[in-house]
C-alpha positions in Angstrom: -9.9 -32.8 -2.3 -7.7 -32.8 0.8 -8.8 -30.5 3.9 -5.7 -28.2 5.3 -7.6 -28.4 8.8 -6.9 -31.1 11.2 -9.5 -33.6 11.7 -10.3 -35.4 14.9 -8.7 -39.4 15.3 -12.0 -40.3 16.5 -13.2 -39.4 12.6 -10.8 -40.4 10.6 -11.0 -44.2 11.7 -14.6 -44.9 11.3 -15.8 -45.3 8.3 -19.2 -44.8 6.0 -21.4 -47.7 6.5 -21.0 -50.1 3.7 -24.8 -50.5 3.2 -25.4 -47.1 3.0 -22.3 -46.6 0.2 -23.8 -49.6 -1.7 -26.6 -47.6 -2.6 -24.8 -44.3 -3.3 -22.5 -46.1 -5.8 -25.7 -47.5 -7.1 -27.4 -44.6 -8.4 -24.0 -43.7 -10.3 -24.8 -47.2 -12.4 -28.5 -46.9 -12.2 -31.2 -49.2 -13.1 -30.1 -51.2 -10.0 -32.3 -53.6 -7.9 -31.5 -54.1 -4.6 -30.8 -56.9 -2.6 -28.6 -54.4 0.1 -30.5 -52.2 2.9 -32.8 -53.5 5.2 -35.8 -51.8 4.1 -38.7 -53.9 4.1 -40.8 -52.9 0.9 -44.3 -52.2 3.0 -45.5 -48.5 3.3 -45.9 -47.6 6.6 -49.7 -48.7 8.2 -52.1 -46.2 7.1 -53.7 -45.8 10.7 -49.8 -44.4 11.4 -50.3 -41.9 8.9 -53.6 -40.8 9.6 -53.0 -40.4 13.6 -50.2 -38.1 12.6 -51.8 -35.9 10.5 -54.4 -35.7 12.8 -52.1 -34.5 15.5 -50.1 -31.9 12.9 -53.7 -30.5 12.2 -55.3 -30.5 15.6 -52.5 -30.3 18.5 -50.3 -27.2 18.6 -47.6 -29.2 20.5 -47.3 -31.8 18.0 -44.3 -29.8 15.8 -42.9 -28.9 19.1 -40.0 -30.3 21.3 -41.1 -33.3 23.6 -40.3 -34.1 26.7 -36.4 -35.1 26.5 -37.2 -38.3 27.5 -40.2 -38.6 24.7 -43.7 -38.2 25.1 -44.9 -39.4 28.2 -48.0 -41.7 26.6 -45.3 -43.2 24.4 -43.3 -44.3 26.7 -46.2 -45.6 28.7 -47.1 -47.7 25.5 -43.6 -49.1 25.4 -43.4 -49.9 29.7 -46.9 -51.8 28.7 -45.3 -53.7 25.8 -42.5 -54.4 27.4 -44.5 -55.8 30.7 -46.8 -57.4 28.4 -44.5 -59.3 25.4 -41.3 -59.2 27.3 -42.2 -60.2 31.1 -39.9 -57.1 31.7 -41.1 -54.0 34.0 -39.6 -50.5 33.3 -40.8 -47.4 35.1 -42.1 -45.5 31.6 -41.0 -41.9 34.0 -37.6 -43.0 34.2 -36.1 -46.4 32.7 -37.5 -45.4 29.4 -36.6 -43.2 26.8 -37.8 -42.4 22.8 -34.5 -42.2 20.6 -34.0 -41.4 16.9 -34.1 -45.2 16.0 -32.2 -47.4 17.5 -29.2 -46.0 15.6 -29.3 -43.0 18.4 -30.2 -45.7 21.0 -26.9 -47.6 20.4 -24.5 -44.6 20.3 -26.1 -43.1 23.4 -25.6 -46.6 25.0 -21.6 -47.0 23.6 -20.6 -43.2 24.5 -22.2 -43.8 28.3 -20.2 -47.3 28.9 -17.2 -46.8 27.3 -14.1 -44.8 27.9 -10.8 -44.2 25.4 -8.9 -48.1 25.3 -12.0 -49.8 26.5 -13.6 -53.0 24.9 -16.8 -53.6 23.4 -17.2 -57.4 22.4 -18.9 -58.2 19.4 -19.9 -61.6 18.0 -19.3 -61.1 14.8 -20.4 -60.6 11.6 -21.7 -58.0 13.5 -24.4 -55.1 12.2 -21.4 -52.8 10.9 -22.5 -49.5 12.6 -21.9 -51.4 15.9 -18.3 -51.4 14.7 -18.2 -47.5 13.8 -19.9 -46.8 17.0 -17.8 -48.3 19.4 -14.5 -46.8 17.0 -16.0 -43.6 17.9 -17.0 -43.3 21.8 -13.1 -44.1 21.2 -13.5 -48.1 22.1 -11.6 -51.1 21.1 -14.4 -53.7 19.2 -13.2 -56.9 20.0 -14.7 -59.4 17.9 -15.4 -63.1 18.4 -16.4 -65.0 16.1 -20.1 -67.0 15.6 -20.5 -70.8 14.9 -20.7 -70.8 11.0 -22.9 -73.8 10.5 -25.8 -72.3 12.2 -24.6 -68.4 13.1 -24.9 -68.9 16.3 -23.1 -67.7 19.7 -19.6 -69.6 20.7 -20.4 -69.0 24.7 -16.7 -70.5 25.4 -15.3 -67.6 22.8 -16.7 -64.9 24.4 -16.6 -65.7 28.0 -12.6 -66.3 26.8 -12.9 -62.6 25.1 -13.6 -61.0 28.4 -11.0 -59.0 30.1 -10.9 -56.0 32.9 -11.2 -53.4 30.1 -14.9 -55.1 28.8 -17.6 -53.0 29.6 -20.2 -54.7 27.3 -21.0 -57.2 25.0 -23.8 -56.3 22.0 -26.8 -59.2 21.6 -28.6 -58.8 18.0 -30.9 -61.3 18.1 -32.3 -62.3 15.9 -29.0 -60.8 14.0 -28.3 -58.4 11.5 -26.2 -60.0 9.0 -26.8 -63.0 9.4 -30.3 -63.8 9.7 -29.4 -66.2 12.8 -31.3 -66.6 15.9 -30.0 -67.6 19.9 -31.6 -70.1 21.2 -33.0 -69.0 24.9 -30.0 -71.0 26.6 -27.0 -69.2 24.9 -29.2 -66.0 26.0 -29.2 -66.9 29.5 -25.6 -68.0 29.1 -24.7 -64.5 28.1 -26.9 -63.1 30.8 -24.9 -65.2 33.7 -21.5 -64.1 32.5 -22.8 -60.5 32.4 -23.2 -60.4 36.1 -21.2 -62.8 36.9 -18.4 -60.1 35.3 -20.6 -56.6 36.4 -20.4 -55.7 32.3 -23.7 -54.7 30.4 -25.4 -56.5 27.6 -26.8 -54.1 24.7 -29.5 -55.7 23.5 -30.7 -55.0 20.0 -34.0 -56.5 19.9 -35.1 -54.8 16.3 -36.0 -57.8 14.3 -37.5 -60.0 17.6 -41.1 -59.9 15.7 -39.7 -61.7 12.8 -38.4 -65.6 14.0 -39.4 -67.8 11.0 -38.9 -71.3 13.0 -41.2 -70.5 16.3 -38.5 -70.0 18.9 -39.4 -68.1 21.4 -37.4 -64.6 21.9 -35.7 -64.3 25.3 -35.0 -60.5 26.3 -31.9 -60.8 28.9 -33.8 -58.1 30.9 -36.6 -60.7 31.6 -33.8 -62.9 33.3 -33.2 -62.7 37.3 -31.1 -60.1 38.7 -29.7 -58.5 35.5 -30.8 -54.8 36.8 -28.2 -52.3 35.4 -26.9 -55.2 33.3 -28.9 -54.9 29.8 -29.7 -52.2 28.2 -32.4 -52.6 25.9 -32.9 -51.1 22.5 -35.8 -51.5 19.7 -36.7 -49.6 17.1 -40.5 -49.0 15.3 -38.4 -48.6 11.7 -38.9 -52.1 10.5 -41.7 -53.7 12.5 -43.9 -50.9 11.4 -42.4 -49.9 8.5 -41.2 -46.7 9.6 -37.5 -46.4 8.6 -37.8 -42.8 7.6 -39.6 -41.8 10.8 -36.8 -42.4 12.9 -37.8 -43.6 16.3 -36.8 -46.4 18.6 -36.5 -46.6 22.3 -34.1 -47.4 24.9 -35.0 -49.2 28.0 -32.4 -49.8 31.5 -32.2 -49.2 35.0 -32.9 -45.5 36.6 -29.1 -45.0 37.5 -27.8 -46.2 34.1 -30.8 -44.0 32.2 -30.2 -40.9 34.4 -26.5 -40.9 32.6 -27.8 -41.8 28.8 -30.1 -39.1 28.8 -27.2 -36.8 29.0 -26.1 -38.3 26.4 -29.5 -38.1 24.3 -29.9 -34.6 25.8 -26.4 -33.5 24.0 -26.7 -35.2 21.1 -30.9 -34.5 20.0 -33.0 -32.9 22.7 -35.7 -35.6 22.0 -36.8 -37.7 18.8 -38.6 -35.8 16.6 -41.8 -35.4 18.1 -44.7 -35.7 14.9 -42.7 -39.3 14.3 -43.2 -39.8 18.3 -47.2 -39.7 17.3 -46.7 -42.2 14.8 -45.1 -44.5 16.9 -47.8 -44.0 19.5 -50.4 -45.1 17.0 -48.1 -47.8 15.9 -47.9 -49.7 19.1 -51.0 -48.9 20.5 -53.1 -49.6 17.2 -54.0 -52.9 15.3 -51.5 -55.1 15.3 -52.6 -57.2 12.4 -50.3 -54.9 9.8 -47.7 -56.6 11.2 -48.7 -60.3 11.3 -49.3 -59.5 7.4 -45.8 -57.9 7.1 -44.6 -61.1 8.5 -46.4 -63.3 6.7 -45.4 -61.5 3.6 -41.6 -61.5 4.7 -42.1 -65.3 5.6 -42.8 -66.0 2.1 -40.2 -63.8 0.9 -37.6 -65.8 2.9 -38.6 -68.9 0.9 -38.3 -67.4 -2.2 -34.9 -66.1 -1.8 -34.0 -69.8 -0.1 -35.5 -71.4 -3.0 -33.4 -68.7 -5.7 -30.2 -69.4 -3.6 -29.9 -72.7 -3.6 -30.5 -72.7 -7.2 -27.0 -71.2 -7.3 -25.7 -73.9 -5.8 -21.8 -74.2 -6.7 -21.8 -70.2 -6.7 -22.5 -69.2 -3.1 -23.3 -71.0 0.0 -25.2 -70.0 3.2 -27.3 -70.6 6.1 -30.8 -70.5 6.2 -32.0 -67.7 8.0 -34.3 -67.9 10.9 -35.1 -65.0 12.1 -34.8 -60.9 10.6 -34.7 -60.3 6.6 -31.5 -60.9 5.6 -29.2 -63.8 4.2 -25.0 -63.8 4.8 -24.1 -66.1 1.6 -20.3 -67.0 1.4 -19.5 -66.6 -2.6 -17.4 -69.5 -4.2 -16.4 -68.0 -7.5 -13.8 -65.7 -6.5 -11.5 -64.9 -3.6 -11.3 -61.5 -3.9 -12.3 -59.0 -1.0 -16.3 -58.8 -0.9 -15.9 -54.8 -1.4 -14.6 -55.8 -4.6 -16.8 -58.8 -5.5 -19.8 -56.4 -4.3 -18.9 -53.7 -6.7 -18.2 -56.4 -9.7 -21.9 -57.4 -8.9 -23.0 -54.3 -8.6 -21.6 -52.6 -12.1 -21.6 -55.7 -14.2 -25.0 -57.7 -12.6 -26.6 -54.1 -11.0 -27.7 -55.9 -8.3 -27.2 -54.3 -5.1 -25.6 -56.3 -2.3 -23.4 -55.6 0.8 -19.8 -56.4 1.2 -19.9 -58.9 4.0 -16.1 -57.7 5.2 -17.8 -54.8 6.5 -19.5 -56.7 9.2 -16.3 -58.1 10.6 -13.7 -60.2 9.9 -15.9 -63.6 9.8 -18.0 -61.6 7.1 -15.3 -61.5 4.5 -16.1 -63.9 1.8 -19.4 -63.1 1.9 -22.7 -60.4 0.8 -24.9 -59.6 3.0 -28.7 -60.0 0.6 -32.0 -58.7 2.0 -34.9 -60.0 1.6 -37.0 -57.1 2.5 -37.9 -56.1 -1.2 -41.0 -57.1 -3.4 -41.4 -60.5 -4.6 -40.9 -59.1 -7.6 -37.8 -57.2 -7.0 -36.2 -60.5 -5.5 -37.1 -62.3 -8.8 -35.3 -59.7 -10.8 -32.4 -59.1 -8.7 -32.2 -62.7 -8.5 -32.6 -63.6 -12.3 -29.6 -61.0 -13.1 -27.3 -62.5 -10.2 -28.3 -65.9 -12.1 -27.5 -64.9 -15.5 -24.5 -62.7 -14.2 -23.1 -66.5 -12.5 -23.6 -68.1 -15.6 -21.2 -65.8 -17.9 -19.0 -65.8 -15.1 -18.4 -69.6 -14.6 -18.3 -69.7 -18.4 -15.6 -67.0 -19.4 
């Protein structure tokens, strides 16, 4: 059904996510398992719960707005992390700021740096909302292209990429689809050009808990003089297991803050405020929930290494090192990966994500998570197994 009212251009050329389509077109087939969103399997920590019942029962405020900027102990919690894991010092009362996940984070971040025609750039595959984001604060995504033996960054490419209509360049690391990590010297690369250049670097640091091979996580912020040159944005969704909670935070300069939180302030007020309590009790509770989540998802990396490269002569891909996903190139077909994804998906029923989606390196390839029961890997992996097999044989 067509609509007889006009809708804005800023709309109509962004699209759905493709990892949040997957899914929809799943429950149409049914009986799927999934291999596609990044939801780790784990319920969220029981001391999360608790803490926030507690508060619903016992403080008034608790189903009230926040502060705009998040409660104030929460962001206090987060200035401490921050100090204490990242070397970094923000001022919790005003270079910090609780956002509905990262997702709100990010836009808040894109629609403060970026006017109509300007340039985001994007080493790419890219996390697709980055993509849609950018599309609609009315940007141009530029992409450029990551090293395909190893996924990491090509520092030439993107300094090349630059022009005097970049305003930032987005750091996922480790990165979201690929599952690749930058080593501390392409970070610091990145870092020089940004100010070098007086652009920003967005840093998505969601998955920084979760490096399988022990390199150590550089935040750009912790490098000299970067100031009102990173903007940095976590979230508590998959270190905690909180997706559904919806809370992340964003951390930059005073002067750059001052303007995001218009942003924020137009777009939600605050982050909701009984999922603020959670994520109080999150970071300021035992920490040992996650070191089992990681050794779980550790494991969980090995298996689906181990299932993959049983396929060997049907896909191809790079080990990942860090987050809980795998981008494998498929070599049975060269159709688009929309289509090859939705062959998988109805014939298989194995959820995956089309890797063209991500940007143009990504087509050719699916997107699998990891992030699912050991159980649910075996399955989804025994039906993409047996699905290759009638394949290569018809």
């Amino acid at each position: 059904m067509s609509l007889s009212i006009p809708i804005s251009q800023r709309v109509q050329q962004i699209s759905m996510s493709a990892t949040k389509e997957m899914p929809i077109l799943a429950a149409k087939v049914g009986d799927c398992v999934s291999l596609g969103q990044g939801v780790p399997s784990f319920a969220t920590p029981e001391h999360v719960v608790k803490a926030t019942s507690q508060a619903l029962f016992s403080d008034t405020l608790a189903g009230k707005y926040s502060l705009q900027p998040g409660l104030s102990a929460l962001r206090r919690a987060v200035a401490d992390y921050l100090k204490a894991e990242k070397q970094v010092e923000y001022d919790p009362d005003g270079e910090v700021s609780i956002t509905v996940g990262a997702m709100e984070g990010l836009l808040t971040a894109f629609l403060t740096l970026v006017d109509k025609g300007d340039e985001v750039i994007l080493p790419e595959p890219a996390y697709a909302s980055y993509i849609e984001q950018v599309l609609l604060a009315e940007g141009k995504p530029v992409f450029v292209p990551l090293n395909k033996k190893d996924w990491s960054l090509d520092i030439e490419a993107v300094k090349s990429a630059v022009t005097e209509r970049t305003r930032a360049i987005v750091v996922c690391n480790p990165g979201n689809p690929t599952g690749g990590v930058y080593d501390p010297g392409q970070v610091r690369a990145l870092a020089e050009l940004a100010r070098e250049k007086g652009i920003v670097l967005i840093s998505d640091e969601t998955y920084d808990y979760l490096i399988y091979d022990n390199t150590p996580h550089l935040s750009p912020a912790s490098l000299p003089d970067m100031g009102e040159h990173v903007i940095t944005i976590n979230s508590f969704s998959k270190k905690y297991a909180m997706t559904g909670w919806r809370v992340g935070y964003v951390a930059a300069a005073r002067p750059l803050m001052e303007q995001m939180m218009k942003v924020h302030d137009s777009a939600a007020i605050c982050a909701p405020t009984p999922s603020q309590y959670a994520a109080l009790a999150a970071i300021t509770g035992p920490q040992d929930v996650v070191a089992h989540m990681r050794s779980k998802l550790f494991e969980r990396k090995e298996l689906a290494v181990r299932r993959m490269r049983a396929m060997e002569g049907v896909f191809d891909f790079v080990e990942p090192r860090g987050a809980f996903y795998l981008l494998a190139r498929y070599l049975f077909s060269s159709e688009d990966s929309r289509t090859v994804a939705i062959q998988i998906l109805e014939q298989a029923k194995v959820i995956t994500v089309p890797g063209g989606s991500f940007g143009p390196s990504g087509e050719g390839h699916l997107r699998l998570s990891f992030g699912a029961t050991q159980a649910d890997l075996n399955q989804a992996f025994d039906r993409l197994e047996q699905w290759a097999a009638k394949k290569k044989l018809a």
